[in-house]
N, CA, C and O atoms as CSV, one atom per row, in Angstrom:
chain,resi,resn,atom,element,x,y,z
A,1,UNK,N,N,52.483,152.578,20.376
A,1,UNK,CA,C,53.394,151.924,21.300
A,1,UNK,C,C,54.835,152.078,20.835
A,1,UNK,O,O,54.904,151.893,19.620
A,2,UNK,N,N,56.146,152.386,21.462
A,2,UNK,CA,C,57.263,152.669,21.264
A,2,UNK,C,C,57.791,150.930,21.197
A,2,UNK,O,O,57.452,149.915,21.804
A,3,UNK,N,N,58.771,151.238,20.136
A,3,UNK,CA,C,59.480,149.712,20.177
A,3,UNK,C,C,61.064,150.021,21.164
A,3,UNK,O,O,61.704,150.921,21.709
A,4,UNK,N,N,61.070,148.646,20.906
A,4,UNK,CA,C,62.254,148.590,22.199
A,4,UNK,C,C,63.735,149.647,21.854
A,4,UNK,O,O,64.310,150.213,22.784
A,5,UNK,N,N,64.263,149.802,20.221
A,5,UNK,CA,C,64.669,150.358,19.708
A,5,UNK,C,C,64.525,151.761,19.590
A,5,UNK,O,O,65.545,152.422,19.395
A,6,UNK,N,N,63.425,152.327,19.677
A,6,UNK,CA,C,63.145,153.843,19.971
A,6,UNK,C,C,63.474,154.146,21.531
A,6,UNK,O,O,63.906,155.267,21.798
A,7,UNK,N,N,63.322,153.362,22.397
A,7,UNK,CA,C,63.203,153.619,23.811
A,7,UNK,C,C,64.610,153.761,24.039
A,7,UNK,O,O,64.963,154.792,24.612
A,8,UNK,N,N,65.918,152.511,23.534
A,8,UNK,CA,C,67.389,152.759,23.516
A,8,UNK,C,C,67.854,153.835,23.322
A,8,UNK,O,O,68.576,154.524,24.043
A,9,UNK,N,N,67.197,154.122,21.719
A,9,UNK,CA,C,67.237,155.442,21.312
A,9,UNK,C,C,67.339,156.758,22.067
A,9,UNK,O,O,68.287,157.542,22.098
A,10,UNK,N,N,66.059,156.833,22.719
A,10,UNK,CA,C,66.068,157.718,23.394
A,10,UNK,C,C,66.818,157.545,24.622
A,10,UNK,O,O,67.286,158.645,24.915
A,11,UNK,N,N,67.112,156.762,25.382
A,11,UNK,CA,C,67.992,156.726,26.517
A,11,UNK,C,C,69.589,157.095,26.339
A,11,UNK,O,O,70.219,157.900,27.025
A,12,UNK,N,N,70.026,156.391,25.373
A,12,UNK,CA,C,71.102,157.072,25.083
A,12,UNK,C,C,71.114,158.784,24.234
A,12,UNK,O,O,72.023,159.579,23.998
A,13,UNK,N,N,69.999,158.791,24.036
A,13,UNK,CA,C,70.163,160.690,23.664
A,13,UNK,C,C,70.303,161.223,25.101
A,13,UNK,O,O,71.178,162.019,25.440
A,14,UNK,N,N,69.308,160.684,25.959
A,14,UNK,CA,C,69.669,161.591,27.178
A,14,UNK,C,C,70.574,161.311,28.210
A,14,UNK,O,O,70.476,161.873,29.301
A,15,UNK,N,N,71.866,160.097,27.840
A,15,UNK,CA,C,73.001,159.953,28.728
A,15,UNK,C,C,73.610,161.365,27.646
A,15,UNK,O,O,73.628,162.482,28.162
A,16,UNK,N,N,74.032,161.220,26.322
A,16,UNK,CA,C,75.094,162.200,25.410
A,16,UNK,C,C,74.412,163.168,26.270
A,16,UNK,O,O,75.094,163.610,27.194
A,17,UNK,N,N,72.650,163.785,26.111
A,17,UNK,CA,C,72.649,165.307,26.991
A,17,UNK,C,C,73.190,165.418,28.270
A,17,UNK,O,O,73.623,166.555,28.462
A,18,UNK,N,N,73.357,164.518,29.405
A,18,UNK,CA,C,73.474,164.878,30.870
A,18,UNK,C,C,75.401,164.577,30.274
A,18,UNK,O,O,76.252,165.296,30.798
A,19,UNK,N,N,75.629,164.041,29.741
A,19,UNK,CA,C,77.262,164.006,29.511
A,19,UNK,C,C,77.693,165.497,29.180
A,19,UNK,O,O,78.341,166.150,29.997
A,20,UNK,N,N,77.428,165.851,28.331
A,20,UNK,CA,C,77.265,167.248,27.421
A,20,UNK,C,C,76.698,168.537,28.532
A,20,UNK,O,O,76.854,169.707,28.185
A,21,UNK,N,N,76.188,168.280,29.573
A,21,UNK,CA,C,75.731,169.120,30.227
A,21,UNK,C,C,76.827,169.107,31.541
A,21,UNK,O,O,77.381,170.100,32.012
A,22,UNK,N,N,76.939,168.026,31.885
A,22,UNK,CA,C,78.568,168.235,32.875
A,22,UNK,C,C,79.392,168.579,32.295
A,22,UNK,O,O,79.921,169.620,32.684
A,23,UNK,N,N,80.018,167.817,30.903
A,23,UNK,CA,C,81.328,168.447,30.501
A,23,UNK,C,C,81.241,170.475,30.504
A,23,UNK,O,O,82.118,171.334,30.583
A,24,UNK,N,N,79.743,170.534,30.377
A,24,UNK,CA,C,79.946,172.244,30.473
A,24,UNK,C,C,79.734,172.804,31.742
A,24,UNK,O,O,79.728,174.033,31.802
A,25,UNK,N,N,79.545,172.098,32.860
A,25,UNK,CA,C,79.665,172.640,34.068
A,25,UNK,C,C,81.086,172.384,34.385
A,25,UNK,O,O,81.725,173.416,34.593
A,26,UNK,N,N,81.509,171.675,34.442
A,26,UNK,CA,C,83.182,171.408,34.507
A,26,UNK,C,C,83.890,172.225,34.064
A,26,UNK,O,O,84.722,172.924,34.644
A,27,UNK,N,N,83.563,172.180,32.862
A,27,UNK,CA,C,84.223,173.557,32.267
A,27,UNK,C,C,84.188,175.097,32.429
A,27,UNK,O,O,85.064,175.850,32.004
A,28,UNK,N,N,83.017,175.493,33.124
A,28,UNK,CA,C,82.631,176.659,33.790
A,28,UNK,C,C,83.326,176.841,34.968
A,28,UNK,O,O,83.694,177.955,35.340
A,29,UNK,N,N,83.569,175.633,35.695
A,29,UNK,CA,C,83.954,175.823,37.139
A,29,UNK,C,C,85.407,176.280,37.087
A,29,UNK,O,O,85.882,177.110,37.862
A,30,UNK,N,N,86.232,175.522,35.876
A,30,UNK,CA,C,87.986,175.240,35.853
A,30,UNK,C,C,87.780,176.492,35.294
A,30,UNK,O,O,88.570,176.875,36.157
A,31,UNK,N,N,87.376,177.903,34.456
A,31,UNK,CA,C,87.348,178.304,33.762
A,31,UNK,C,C,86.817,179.733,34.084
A,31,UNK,O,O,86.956,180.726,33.369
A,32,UNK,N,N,86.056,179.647,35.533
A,32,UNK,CA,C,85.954,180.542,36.619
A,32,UNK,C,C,86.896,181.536,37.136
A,32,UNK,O,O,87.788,181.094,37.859
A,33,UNK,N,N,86.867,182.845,36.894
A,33,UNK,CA,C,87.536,184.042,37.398
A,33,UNK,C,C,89.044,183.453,36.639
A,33,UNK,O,O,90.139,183.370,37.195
A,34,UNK,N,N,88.772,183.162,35.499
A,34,UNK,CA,C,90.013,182.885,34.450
A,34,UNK,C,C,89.936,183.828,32.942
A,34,UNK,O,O,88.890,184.091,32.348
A,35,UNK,N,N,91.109,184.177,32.585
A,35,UNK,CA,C,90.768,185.059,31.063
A,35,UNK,C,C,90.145,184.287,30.146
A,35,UNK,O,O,89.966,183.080,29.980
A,36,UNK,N,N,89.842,185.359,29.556
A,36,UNK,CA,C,88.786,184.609,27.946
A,36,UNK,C,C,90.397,183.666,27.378
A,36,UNK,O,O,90.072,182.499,27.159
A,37,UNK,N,N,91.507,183.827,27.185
A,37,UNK,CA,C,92.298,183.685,26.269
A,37,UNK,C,C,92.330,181.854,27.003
A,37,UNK,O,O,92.138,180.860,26.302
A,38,UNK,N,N,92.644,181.808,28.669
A,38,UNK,CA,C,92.343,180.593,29.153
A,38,UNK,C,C,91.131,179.618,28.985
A,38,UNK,O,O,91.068,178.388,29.005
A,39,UNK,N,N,90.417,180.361,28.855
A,39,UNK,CA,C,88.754,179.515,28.671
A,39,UNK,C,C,89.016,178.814,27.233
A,39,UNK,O,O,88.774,177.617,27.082
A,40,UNK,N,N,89.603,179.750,26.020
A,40,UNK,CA,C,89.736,179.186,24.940
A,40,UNK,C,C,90.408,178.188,24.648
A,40,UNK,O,O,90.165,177.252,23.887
A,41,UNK,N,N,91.427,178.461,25.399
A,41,UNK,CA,C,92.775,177.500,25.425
A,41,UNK,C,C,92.353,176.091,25.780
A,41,UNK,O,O,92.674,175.137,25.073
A,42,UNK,N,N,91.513,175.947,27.059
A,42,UNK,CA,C,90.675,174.887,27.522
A,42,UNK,C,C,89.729,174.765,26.449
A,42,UNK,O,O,89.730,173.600,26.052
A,43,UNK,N,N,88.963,175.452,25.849
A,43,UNK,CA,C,87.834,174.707,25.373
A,43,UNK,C,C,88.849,173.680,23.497
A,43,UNK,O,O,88.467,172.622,22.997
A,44,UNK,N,N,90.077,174.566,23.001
A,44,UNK,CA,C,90.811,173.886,21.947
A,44,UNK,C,C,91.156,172.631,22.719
A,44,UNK,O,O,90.672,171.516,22.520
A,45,UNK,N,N,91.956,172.925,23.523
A,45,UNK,CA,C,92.194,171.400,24.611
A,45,UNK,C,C,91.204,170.796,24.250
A,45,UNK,O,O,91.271,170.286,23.132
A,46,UNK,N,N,90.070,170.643,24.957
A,46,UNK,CA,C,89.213,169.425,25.003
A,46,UNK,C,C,88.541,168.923,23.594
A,46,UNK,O,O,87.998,167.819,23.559
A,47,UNK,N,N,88.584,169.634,22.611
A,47,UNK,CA,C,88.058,169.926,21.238
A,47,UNK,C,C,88.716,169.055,20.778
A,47,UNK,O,O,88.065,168.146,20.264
A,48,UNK,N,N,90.633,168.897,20.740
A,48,UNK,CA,C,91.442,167.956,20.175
A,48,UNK,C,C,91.529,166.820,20.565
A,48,UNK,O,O,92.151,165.967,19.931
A,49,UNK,N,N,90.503,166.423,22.459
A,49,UNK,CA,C,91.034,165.386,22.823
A,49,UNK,C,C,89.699,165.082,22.215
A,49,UNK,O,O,89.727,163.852,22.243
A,50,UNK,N,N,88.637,165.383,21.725
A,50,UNK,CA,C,87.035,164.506,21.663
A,50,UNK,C,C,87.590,164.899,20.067
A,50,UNK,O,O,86.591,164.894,19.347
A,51,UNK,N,N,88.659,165.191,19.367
A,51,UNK,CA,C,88.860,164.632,18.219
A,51,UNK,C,C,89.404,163.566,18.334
A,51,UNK,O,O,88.610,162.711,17.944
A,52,UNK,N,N,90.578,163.002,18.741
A,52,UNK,CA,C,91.211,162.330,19.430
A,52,UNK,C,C,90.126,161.195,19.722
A,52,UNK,O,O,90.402,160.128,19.172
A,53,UNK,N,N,89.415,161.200,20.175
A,53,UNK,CA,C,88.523,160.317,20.634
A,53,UNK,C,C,88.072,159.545,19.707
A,53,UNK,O,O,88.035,158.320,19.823
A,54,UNK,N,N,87.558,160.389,18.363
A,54,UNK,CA,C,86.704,160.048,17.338
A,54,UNK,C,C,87.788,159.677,15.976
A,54,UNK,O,O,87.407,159.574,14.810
A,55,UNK,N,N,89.292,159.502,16.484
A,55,UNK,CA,C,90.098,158.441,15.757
A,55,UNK,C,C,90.862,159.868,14.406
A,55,UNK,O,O,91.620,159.531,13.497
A,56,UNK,N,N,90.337,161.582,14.671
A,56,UNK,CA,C,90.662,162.142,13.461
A,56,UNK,C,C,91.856,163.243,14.630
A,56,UNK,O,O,91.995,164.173,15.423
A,57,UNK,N,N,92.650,161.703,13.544
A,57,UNK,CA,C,94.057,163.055,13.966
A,57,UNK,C,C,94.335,164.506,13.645
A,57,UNK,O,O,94.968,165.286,14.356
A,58,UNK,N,N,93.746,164.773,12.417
A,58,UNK,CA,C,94.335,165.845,11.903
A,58,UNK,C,C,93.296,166.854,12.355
A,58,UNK,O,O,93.588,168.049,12.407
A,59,UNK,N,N,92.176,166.440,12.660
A,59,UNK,CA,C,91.681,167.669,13.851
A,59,UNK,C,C,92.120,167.736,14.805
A,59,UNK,O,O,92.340,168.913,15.092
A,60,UNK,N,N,92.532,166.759,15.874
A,60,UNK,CA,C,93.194,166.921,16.469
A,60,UNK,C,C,94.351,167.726,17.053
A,60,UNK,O,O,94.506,168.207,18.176
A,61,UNK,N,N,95.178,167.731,15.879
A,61,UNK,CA,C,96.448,168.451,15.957
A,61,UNK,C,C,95.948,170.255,15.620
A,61,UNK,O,O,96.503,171.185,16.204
A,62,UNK,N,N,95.093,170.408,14.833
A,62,UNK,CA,C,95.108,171.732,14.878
A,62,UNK,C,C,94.089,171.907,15.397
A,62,UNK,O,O,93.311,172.540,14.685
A,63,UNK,N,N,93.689,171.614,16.405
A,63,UNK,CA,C,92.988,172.021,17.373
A,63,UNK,C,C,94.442,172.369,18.568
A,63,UNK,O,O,94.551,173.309,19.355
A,64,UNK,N,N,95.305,171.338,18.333
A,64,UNK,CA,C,95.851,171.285,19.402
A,64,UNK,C,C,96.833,172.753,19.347
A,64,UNK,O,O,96.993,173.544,20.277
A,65,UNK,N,N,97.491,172.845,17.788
A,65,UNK,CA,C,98.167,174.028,17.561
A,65,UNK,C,C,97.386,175.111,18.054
A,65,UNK,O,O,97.854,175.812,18.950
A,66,UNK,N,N,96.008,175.389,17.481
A,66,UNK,CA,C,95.522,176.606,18.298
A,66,UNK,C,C,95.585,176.929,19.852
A,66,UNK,O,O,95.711,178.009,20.429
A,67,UNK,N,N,95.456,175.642,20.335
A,67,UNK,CA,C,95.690,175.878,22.234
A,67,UNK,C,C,96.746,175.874,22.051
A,67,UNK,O,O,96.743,177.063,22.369
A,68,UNK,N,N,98.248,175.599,21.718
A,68,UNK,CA,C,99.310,175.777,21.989
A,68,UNK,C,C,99.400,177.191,22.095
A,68,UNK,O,O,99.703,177.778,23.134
A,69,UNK,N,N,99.011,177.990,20.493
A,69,UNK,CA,C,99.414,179.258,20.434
A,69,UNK,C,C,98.190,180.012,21.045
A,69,UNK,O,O,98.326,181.181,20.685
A,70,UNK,N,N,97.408,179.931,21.567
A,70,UNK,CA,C,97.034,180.687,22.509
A,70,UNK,C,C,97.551,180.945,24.092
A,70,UNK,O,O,97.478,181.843,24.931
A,71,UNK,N,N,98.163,179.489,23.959
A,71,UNK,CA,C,98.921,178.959,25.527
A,71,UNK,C,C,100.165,179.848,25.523
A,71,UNK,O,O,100.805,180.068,26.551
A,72,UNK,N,N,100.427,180.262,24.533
A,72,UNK,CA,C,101.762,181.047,24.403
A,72,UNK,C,C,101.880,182.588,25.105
A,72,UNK,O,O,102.795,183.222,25.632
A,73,UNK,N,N,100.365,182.854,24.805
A,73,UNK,CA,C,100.337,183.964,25.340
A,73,UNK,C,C,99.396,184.552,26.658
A,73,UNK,O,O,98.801,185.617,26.821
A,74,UNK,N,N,99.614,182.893,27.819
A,74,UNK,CA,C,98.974,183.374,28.781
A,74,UNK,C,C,99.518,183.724,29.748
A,74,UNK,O,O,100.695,183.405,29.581
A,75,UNK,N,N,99.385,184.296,30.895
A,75,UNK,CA,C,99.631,184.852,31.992
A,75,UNK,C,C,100.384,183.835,32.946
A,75,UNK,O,O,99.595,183.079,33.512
A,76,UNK,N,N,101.511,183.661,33.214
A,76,UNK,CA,C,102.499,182.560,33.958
A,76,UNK,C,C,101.646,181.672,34.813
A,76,UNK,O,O,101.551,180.460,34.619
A,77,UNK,N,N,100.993,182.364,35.824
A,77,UNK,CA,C,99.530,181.172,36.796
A,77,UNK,C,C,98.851,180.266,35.814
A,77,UNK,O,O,98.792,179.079,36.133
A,78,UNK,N,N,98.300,180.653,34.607
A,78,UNK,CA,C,97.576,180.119,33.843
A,78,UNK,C,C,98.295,179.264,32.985
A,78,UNK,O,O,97.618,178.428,32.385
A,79,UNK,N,N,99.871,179.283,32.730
A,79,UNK,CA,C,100.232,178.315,31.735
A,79,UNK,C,C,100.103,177.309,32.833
A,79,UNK,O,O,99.487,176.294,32.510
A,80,UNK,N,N,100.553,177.369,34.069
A,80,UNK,CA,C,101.295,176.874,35.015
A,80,UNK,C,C,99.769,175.225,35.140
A,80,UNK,O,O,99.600,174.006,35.118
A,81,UNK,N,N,99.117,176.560,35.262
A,81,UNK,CA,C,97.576,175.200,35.059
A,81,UNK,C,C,97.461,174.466,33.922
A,81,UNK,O,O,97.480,173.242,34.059
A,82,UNK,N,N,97.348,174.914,32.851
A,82,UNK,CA,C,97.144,174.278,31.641
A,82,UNK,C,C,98.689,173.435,30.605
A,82,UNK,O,O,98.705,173.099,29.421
A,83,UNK,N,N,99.820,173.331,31.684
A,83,UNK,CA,C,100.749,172.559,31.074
A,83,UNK,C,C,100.527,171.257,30.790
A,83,UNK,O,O,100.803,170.720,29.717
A,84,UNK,N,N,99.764,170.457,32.240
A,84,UNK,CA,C,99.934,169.160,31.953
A,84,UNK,C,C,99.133,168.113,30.648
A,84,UNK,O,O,99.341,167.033,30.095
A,85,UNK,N,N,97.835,169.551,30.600
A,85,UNK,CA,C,96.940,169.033,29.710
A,85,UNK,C,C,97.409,169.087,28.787
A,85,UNK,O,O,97.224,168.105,28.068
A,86,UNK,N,N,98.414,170.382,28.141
A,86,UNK,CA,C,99.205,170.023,26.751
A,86,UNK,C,C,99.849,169.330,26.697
A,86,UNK,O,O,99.900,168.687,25.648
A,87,UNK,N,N,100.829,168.985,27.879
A,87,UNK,CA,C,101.520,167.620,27.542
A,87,UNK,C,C,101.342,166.640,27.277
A,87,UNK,O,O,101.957,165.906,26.504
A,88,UNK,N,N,100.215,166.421,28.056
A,88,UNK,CA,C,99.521,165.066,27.661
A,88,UNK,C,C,98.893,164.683,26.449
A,88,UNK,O,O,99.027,163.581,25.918
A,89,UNK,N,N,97.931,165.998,25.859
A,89,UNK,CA,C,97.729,165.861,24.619
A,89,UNK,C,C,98.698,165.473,23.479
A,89,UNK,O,O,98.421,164.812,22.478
A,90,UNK,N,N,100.210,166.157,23.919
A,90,UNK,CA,C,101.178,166.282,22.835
A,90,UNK,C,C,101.426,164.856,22.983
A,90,UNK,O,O,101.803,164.346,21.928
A,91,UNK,N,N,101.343,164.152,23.845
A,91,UNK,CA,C,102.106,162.899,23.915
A,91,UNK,C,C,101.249,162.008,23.175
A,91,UNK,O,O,101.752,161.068,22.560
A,92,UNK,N,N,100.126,162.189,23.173
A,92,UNK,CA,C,98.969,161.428,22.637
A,92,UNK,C,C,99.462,161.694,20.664
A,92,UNK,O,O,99.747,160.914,19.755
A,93,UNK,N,N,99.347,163.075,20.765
A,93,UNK,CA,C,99.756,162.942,19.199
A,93,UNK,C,C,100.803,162.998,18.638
A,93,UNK,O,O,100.738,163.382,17.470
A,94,UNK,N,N,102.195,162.651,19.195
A,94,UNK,CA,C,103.335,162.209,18.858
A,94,UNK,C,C,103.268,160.512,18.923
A,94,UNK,O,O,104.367,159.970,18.801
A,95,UNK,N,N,102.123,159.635,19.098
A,95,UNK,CA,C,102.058,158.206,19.468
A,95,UNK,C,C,101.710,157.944,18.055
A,95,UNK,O,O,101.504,156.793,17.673
């Protein structure tokens, strides 16, 4: 017989999987008929904010430097998309 504690257990493993399984459809969709250099740029983005999340700044930030300098060298449409998310990040780690 499962105790009530294994059953939590397991329920919250399978909210993190169906969480973990949208954040990568989401990310497929924004990331769609876009360059590899953009996909990366997005996937450092979100990397610094779920550091960010987990209270470690200093992953954070160089996560964030790598999307910057990849952001440096994208195609004008593509910064044009991915500005607000750096800003926002930057603002987060200048706080």
């Amino acid at each position: 017989m499962e105790k009530s504690g294994e059953k939590k257990e397991k329920a919250e493993k399978g909210e993190e999987e169906k969480e973990t399984r949208e954040k990568i459809l989401e990310l497929k969709k924004k990331t769609e008929g876009k360059s590899r250099k953009f996909a990366k740029c997005h996937k450092m983005l979100a990397k610094a904010d779920e550091a960010l999340g987990k209270n470690d700044k200093a992953g954070a930030k160089k996560a964030y430097l790598k999307a910057r300098d990849i952001y440096t060298r994208l195609e004008y449409m593509e910064k044009k998309e991915l500005y607000g998310e750096l800003l926002q990040l930057y603002n987060k780690l200048s706080k």
